[in-house]
TORBAZA-692231 format. One record per residue: z negated, x, y negated of N, C-alpha, C in turn. Coordinates in nm, 2 decimals, m for minus. Atoms other than C-alpha are relative to their C-alpha. Example, Ala and Ser with C-alpha at 12.3 -4.5 7.8 and 13.67 -1.06 7.14 Angstrom:
% residues 2
    n_pz    n_px    n_py   ca_pz   ca_px   ca_py    c_pz    c_px    c_py
    0.00    0.09    0.12   m0.78    1.23    0.45    0.00    0.09   m0.12
    0.00   m0.09    0.11   m0.71    1.37    0.11   m0.08   m0.08   m0.11
***
This chain:
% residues 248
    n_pz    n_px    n_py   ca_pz   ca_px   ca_py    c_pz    c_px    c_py
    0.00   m0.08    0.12    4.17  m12.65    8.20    0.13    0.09   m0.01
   m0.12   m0.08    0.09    4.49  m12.48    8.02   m0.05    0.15    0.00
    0.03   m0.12    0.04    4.50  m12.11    8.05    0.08    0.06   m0.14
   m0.04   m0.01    0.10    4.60  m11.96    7.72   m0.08    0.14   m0.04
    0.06   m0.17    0.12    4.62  m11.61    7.53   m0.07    0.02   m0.05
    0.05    0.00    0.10    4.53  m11.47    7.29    0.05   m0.06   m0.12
   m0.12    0.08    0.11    4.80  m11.59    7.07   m0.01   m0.14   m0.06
    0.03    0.18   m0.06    4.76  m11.96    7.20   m0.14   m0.01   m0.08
    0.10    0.04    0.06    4.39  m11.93    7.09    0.01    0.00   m0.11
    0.05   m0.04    0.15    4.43  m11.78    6.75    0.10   m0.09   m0.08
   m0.03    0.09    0.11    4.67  m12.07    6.65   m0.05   m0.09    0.04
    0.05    0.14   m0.02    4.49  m12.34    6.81   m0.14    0.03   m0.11
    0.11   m0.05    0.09    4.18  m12.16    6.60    0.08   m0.06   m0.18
   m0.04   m0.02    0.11    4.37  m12.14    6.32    0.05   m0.13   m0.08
   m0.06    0.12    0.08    4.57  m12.46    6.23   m0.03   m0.15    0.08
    0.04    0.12   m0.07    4.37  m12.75    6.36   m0.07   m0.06   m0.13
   m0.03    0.08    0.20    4.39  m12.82    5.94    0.06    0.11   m0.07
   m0.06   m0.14    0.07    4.60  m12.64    5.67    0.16    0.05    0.08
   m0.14   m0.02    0.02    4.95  m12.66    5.83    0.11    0.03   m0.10
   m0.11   m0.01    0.08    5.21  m12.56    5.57    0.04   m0.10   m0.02
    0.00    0.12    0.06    5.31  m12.85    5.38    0.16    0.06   m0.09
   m0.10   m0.09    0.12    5.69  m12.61    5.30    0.14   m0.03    0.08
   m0.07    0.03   m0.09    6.02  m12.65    5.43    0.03    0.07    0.07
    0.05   m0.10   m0.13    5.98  m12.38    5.67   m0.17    0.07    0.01
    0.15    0.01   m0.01    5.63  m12.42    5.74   m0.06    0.15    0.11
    0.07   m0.15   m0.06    5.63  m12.11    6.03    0.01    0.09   m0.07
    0.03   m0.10    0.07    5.71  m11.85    5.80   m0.12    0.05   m0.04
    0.15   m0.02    0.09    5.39  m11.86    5.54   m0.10    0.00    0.14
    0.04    0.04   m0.16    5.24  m12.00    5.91   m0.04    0.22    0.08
    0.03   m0.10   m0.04    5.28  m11.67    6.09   m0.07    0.12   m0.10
    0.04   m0.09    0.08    5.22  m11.44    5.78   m0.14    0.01   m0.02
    0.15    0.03    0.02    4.88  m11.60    5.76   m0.08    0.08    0.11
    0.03   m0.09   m0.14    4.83  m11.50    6.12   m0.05    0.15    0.03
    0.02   m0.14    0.02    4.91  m11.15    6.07   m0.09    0.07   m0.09
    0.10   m0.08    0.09    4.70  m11.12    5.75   m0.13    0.01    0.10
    0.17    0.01   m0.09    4.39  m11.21    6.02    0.04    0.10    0.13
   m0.01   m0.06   m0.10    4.53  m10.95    6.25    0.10   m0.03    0.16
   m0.07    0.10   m0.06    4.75  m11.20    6.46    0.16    0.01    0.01
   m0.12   m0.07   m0.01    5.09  m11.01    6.58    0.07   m0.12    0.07
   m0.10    0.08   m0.04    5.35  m11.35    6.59    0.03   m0.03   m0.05
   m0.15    0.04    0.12    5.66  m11.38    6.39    0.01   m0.16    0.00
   m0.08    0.15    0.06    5.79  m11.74    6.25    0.03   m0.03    0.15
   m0.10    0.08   m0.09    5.99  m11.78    6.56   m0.10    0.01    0.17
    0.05   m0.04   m0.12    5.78  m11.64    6.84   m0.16   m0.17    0.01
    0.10    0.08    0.01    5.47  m11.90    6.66    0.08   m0.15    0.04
   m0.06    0.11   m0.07    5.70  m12.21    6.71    0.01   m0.03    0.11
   m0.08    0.03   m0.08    5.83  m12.18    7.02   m0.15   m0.01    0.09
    0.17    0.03   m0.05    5.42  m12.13    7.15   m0.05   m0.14   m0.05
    0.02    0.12   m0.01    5.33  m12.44    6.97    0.09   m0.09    0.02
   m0.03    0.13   m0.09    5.59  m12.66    7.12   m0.03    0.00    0.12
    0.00    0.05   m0.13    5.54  m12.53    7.43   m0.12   m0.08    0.02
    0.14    0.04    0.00    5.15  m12.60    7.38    0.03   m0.14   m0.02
   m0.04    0.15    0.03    5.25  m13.00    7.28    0.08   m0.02    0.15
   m0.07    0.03   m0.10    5.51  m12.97    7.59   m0.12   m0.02    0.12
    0.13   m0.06   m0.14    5.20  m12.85    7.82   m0.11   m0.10    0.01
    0.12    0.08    0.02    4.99  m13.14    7.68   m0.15    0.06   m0.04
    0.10   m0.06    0.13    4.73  m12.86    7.49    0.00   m0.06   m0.08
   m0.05    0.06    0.10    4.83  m13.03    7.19   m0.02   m0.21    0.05
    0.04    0.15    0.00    4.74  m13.46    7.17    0.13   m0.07   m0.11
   m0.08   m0.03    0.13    4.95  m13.36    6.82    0.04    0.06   m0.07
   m0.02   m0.10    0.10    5.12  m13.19    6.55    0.04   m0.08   m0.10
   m0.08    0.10    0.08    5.14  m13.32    6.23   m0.14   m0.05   m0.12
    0.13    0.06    0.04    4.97  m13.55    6.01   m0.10   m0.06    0.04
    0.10    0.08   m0.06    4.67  m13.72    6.07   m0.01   m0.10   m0.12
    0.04    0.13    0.12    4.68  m14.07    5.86   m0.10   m0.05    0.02
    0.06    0.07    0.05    4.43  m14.24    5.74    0.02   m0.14   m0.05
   m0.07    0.09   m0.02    4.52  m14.56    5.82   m0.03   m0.09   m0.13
    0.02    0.10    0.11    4.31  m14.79    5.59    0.00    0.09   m0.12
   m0.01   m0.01    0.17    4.35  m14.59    5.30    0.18    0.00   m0.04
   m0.19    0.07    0.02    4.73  m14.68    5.33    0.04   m0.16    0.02
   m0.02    0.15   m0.04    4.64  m15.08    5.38    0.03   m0.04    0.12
   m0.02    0.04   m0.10    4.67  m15.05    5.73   m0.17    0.01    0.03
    0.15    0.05   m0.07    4.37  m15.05    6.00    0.01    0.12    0.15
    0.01   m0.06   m0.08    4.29  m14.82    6.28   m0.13   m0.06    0.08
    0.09    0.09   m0.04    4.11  m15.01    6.58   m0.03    0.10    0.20
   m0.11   m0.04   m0.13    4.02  m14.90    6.97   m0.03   m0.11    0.08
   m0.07    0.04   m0.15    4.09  m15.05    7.26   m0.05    0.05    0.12
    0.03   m0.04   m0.12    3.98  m15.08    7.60    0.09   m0.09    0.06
   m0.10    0.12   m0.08    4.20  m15.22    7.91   m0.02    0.09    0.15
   m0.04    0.00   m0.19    4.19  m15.23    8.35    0.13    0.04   m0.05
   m0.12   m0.03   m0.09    4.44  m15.02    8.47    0.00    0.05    0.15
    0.00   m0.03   m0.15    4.45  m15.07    8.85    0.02    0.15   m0.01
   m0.05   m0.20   m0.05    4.43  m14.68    9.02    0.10    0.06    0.07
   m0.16   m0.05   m0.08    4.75  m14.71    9.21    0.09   m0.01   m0.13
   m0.07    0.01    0.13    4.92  m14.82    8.87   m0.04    0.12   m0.11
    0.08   m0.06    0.15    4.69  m14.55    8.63    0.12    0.05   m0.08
   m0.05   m0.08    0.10    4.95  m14.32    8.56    0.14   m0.06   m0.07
   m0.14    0.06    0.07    5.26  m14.60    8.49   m0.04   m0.07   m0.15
    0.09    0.03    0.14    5.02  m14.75    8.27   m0.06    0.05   m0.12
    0.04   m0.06    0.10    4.91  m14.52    8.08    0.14    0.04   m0.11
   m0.15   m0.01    0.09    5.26  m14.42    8.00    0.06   m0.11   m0.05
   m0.06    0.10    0.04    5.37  m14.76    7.94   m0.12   m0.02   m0.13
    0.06    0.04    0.09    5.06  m14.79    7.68    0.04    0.12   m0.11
   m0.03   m0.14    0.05    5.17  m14.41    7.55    0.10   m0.02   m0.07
   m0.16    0.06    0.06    5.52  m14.56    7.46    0.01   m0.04   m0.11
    0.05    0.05    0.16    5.38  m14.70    7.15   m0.02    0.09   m0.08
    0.06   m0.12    0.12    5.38  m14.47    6.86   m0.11   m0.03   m0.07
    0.08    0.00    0.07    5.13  m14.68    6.77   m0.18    0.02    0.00
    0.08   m0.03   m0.09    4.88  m14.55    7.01   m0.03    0.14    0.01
    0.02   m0.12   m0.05    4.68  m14.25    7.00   m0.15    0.00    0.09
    0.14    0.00    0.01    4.36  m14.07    7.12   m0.01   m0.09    0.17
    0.01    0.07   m0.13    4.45  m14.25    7.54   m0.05    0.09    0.09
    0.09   m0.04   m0.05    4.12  m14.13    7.76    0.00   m0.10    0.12
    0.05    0.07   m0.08    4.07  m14.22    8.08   m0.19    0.01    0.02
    0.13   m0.01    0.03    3.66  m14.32    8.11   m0.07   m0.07    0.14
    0.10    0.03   m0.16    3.41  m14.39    8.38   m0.05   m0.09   m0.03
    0.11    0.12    0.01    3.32  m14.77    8.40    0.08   m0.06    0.09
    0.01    0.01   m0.14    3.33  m14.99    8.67    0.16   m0.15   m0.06
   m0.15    0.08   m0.04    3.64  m15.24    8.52    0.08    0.06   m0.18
   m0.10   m0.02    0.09    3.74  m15.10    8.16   m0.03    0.19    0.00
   m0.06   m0.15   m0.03    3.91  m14.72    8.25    0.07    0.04   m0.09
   m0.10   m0.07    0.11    4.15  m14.66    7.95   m0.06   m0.06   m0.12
    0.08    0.00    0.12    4.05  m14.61    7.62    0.08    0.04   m0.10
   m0.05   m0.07    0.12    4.26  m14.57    7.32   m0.01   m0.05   m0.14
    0.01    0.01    0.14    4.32  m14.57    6.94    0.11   m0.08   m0.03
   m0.14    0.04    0.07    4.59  m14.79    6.79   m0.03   m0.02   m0.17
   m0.04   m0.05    0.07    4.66  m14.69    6.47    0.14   m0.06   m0.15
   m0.13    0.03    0.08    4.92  m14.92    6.20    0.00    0.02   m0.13
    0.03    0.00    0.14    5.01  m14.96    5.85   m0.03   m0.10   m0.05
    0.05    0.13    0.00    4.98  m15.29    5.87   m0.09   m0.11    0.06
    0.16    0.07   m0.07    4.66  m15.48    6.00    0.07   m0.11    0.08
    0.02    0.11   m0.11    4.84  m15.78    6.14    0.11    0.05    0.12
   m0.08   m0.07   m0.09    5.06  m15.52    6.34   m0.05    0.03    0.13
    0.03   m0.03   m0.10    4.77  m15.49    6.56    0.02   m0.11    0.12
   m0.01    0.07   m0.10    4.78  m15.79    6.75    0.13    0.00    0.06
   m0.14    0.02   m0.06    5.18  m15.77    6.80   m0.03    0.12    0.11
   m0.02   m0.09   m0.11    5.14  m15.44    6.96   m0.10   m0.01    0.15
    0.04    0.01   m0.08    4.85  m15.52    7.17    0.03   m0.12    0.11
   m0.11    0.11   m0.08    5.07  m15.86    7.29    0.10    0.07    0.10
   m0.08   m0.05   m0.09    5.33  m15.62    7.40   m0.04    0.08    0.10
    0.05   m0.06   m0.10    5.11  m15.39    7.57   m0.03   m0.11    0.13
    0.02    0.04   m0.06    4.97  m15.65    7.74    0.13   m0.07    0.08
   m0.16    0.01   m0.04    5.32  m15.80    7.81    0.07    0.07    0.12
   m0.13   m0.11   m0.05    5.48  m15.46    7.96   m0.16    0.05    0.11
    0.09   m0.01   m0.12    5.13  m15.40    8.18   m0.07   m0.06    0.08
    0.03    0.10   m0.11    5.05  m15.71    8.33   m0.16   m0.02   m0.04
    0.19   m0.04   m0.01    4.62  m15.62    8.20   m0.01   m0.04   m0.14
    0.11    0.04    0.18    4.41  m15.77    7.91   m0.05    0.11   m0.09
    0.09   m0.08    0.08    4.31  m15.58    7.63   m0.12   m0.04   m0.09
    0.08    0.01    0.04    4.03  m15.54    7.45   m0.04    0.06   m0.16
   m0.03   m0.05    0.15    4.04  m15.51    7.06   m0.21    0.06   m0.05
    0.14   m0.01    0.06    3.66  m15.31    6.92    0.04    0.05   m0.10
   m0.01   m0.05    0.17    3.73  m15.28    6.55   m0.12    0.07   m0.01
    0.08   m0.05    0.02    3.51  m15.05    6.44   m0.11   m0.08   m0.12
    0.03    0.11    0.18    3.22  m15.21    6.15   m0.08    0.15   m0.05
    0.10   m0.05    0.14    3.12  m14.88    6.01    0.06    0.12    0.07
   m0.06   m0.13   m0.03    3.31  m14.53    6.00   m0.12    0.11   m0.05
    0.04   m0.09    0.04    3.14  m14.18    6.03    0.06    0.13    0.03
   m0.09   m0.14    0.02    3.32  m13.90    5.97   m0.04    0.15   m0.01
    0.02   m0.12   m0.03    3.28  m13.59    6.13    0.08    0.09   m0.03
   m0.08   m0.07    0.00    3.60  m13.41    6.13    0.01    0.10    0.10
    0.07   m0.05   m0.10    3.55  m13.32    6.44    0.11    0.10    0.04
   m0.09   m0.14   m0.06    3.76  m12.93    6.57   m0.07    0.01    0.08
    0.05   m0.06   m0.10    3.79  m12.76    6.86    0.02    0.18    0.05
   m0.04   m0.16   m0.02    3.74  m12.38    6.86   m0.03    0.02    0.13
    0.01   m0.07   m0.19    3.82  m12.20    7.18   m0.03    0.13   m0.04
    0.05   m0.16    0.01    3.68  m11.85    7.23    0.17    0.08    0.00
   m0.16   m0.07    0.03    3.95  m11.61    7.12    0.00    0.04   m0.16
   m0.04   m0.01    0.20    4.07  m11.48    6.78    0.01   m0.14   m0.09
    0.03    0.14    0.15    3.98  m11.66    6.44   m0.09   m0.05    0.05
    0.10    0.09   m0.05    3.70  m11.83    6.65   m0.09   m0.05   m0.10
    0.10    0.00    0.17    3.47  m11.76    6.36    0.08   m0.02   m0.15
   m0.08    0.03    0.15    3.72  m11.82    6.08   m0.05   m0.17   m0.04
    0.06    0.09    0.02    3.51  m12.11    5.91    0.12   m0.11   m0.03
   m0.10    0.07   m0.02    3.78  m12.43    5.95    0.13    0.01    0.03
   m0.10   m0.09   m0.11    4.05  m12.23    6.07    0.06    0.08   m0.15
   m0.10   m0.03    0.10    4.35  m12.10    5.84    0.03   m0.10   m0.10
   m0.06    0.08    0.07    4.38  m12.30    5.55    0.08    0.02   m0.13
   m0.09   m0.03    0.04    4.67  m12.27    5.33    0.07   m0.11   m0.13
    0.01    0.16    0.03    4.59  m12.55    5.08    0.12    0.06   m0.18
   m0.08   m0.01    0.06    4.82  m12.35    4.80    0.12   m0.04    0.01
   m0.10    0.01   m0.05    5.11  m12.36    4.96    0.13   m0.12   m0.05
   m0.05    0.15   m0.01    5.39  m12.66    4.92    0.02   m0.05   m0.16
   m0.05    0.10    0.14    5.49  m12.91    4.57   m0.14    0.03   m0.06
    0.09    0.03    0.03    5.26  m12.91    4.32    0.04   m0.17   m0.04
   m0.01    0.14    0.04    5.16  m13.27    4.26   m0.14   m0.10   m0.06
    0.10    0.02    0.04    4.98  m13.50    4.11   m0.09   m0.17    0.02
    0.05    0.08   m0.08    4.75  m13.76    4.29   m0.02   m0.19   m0.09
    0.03    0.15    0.07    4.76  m14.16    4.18   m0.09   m0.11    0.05
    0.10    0.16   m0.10    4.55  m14.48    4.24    0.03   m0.10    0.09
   m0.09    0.10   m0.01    4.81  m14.68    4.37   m0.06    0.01    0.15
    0.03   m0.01   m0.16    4.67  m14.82    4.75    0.15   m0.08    0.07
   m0.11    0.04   m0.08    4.96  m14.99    4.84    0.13    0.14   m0.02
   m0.11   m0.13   m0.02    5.27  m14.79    4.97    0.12   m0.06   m0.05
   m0.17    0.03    0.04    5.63  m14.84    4.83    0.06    0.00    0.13
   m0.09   m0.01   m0.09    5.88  m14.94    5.07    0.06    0.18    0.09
   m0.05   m0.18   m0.08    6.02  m14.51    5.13   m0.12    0.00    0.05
    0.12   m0.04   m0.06    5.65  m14.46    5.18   m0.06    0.01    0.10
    0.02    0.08   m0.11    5.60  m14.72    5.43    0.10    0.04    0.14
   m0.10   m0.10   m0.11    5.91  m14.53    5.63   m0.04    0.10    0.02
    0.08   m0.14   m0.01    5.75  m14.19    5.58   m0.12   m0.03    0.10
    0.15    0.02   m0.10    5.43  m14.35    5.72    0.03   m0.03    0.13
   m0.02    0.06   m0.10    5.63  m14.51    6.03    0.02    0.12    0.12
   m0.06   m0.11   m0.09    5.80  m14.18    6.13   m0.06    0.10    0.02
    0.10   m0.11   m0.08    5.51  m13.95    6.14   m0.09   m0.05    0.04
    0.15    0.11   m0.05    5.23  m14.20    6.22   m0.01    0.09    0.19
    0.02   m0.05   m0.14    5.31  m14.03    6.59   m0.01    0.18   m0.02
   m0.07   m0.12   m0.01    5.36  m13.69    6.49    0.13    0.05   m0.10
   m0.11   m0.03    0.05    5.59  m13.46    6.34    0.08    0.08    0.12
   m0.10   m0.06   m0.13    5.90  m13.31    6.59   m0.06    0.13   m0.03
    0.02   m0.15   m0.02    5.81  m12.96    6.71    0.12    0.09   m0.04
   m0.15   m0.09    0.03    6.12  m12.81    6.55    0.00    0.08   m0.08
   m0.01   m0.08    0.13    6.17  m12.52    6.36   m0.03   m0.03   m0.16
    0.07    0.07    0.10    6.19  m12.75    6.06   m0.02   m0.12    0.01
    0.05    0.18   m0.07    5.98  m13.07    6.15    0.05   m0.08   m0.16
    0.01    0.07    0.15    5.99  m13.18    5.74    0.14   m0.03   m0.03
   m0.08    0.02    0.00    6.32  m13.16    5.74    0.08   m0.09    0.08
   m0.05    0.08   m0.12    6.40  m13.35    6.07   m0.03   m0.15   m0.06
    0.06    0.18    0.08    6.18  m13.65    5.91    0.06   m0.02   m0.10
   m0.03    0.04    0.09    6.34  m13.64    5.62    0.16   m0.05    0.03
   m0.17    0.02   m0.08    6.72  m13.65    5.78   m0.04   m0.15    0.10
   m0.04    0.12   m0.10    6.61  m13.95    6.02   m0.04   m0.14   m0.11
    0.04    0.11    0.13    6.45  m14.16    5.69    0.09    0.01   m0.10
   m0.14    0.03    0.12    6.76  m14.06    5.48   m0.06    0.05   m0.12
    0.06   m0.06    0.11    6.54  m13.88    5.25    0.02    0.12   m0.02
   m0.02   m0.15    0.05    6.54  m13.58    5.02   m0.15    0.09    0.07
    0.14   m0.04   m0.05    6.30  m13.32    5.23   m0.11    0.04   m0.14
    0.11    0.05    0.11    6.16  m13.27    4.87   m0.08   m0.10    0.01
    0.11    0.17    0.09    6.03  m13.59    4.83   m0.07   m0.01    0.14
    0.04    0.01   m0.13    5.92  m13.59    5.21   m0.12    0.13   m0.04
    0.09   m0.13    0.02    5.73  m13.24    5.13   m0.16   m0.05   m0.09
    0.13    0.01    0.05    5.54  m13.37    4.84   m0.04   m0.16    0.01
    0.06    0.11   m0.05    5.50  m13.73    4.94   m0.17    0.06    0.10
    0.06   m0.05   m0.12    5.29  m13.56    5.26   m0.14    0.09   m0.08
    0.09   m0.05    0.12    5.12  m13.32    4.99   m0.07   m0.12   m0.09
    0.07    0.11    0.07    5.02  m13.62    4.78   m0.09   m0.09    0.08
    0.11    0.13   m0.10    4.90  m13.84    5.05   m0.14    0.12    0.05
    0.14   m0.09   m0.08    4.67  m13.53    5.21   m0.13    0.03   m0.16
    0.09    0.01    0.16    4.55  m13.49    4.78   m0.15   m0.10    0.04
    0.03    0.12    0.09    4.48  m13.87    4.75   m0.10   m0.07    0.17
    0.06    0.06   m0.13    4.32  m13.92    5.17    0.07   m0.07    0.06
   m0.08    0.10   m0.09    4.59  m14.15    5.30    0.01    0.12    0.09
   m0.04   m0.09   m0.09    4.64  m13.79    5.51   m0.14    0.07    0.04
    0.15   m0.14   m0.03    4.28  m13.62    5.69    0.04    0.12   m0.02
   m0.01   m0.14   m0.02    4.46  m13.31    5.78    0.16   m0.01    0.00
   m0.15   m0.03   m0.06    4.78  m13.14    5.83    0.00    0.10    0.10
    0.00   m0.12   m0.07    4.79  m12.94    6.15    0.02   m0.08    0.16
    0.01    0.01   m0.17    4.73  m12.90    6.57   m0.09   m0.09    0.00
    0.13    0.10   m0.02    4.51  m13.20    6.70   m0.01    0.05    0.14
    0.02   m0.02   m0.15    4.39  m13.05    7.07   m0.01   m0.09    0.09
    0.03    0.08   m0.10    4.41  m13.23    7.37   m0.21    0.08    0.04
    0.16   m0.15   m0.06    3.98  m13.09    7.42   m0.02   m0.03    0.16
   m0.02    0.00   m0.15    4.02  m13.18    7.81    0.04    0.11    0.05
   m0.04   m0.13   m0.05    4.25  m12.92    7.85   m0.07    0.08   m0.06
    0.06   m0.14    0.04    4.08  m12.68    7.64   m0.17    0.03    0.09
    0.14   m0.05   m0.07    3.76  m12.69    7.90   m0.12   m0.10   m0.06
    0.13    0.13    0.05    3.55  m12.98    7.66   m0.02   m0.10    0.11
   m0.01    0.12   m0.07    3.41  m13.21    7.87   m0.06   m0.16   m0.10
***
C-alpha cells in the first residue's frame, strides 16, 4: 500500500471524473481544490499527480474511451506467465498501448489478466498475435456477452472523501454540440490512437496530444469534450491503481 497525504488523497478523491477539458487544465484544477479547502497551486497539483502515475498510484490519467461506441471493441484476456518470467512478461504485455487494466490473479495455470482495448475490432487478434509472438505463452480472448456498468471509484480516507463523485467541473472547456455520427473520421481515429493509453502528465497534456497529431489544441479540446457529451469518452480524470491504495 502507497503512503500518501493529504494532498495526494484530496486529488485522488477529487478527480477520479471531471478533469478539466481546458488548455491548462491545472489552473481551474487547483482552484477547485482550494474552493473545497484544498491548499495546492496549478504547479504544486501537477508535479503530485505525475509523481502519483510515476509511483504506479495512478493505472491512468486521461480519458477513458468507450471503445464500442467508437466502432471498436474492448475484450479481456487471460495468459501463463511462468513466475521466473512474471515481471518481463508483464512488461512485454504492458508495451501495448493497447492494453490496460494488467492484474496478476490466483489460479493454478491462468495468472495475468488484462483488458485490451482498440478502435478497431479486427485489431484485436493482431495484437494478441504479437503478444503471443514477443512472450512465447498462449492467450486467451473472453469477449464479454453483456456489459454492466458500474462506474466503479475509489475513495481513500482523506479530504473530499464525502464529496459525492468527486470534483466535477463539467462547465469548464468548448462549448459543443453532440452528433449521431458512430463512425470516427480519419483526425478522430488519430485522437483516439494517441490517448487510448492516456494523456502525458505534462503541464499541458492537451496540448502535447495535439502537437504530436499535428492538430489545432482547439479542435483536440472540443473533440475530447464532444466525445465525453456523446459516450465515446466515460470520464475524464485519475483511474487508481486500487492495489496500491489498500483495496484488495
Amino acid at each position: 500500500m502507497t503512503e500518501l497525504d493529504d494532498a495526494d488523497r484530496a486529488i485522488l478523491n477529487a478527480f477520479q471524473g471531471g478533469f478539466p477539458v481546458v488548455a491548462d487544465p491545472y489552473e481551474p484544477a487547483a482552484a477547485a481544490l482550494a474552493d473545497h479547502g484544498v491548499d495546492v497551486d496549478a504547479a504544486e497539483l501537477h508535479e503530485r499527480l505525475a509523481a502519483m502515475d510515476d509511483e504506479g498510484v495512478l493505472t491512468r490519467f486521461g480519458a477513458l474511451i468507450n471503445a464500442e461506441a467508437i466502432g471498436g471493441t474492448a475484450t479481456l484476456v487471460a495468459m501463463h506467465a511462468p513466475e521466473e518470467r512474471y515481471d518481463e512478461v508483464a512488461e512485454q504485455v504492458n508495451a501495448h498501448a493497447e492494453v490496460a487494466h494488467n492484474y496478476e490473479r490466483e489460479h493454478p495455470h491462468l495468472n495475468m489478466w488484462f483488458v485490451v482495448s482498440v478502435a478497431d475490432e479486427d485489431r484485436v487478434d493482431e495484437v494478441l498475435a504479437e503478444i503471443e509472438d514477443e512472450t512465447g505463452q498462449e492467450t486467451y480472448n473472453l469477449p464479454k456477452e453483456h456489459e454492466f456498468h458500474v462506474e466503479a471509484k475509489f475513495p481513500v480516507e482523506g479530504p473530499l472523501e464525502d464529496v459525492d463523485g468527486g470534483v466535477d467541473l463539467p462547465d469548464l472547456g468548448p462549448d459543443v454540440e453532440p452528433d449521431d455520427r458512430a463512425a470516427l473520421t480519419p483526425r478522430e481515429r488519430d485522437l483516439v490512437v494517441e490517448i487510448q493509453g492516456g494523456l502525458p502528465t505534462t503541464r499541458t497534456p492537451y496540448r502535447d496530444v495535439a502537437e504530436a497529431i499535428d492538430e489545432d489544441v482547439e479542435w483536440v479540446l472540443s473533440t475530447i469534450k464532444r466525445f465525453d457529451e456523446e459516450g465515446k469518452v466515460r470520464r475524464v480524470g485519475v483511474i487508481p491503481n486500487h492495489y496500491s491504495l489498500g483495496y484488495s
